[in-house]
Steps between C-alpha positions, in 0.01 A plus 500: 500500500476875422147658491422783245522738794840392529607586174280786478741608840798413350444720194434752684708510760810479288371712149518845619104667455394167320122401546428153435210271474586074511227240433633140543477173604808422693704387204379716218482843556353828304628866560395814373784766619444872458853720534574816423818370460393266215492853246789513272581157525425138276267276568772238572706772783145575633450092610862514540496719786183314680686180476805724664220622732458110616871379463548173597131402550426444127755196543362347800174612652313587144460241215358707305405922419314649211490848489332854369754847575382802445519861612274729662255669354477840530292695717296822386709658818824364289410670189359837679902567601 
């Protein structure tokens, strides 16, 4: 049974500069992924790519993910350039 440090892992070991945070009980999971990748993109390709991210573990190993995408925020060193 995967532990939200798993998925957490998973995320972001396989969703180039994705940070995540995963809250779950073994079965039902939460995820709040942060990507600069995310910008430009839907809603729908956003969770599109973190379910790419975990492949083949949203059919066996997790029953079920909710989740928040979003991009960074800027920095004030960001906006200085």
């Amino acid at each position: 049974m995967p532990t939200p440090q798993d998925i957490k892992g998973w995320i972001e070991g396989n969703l180039p500069g994705a940070e995540a945070e995963v809250s779950g009980d073994g079965r039902h999971f939460e995820a709040t992924v942060v990507c600069a990748g995310f910008a430009g993109k839907s809603r729908v390709q956003q969770q599109q790519m973190v379910y790419g991210a975990l492949g083949d573990k949203m059919k066996a190993e997790i029953h079920a993910l909710s989740m928040r995408t979003l991009t960074p925020e800027p920095t004030a060193a960001d906006e200085s350039h």
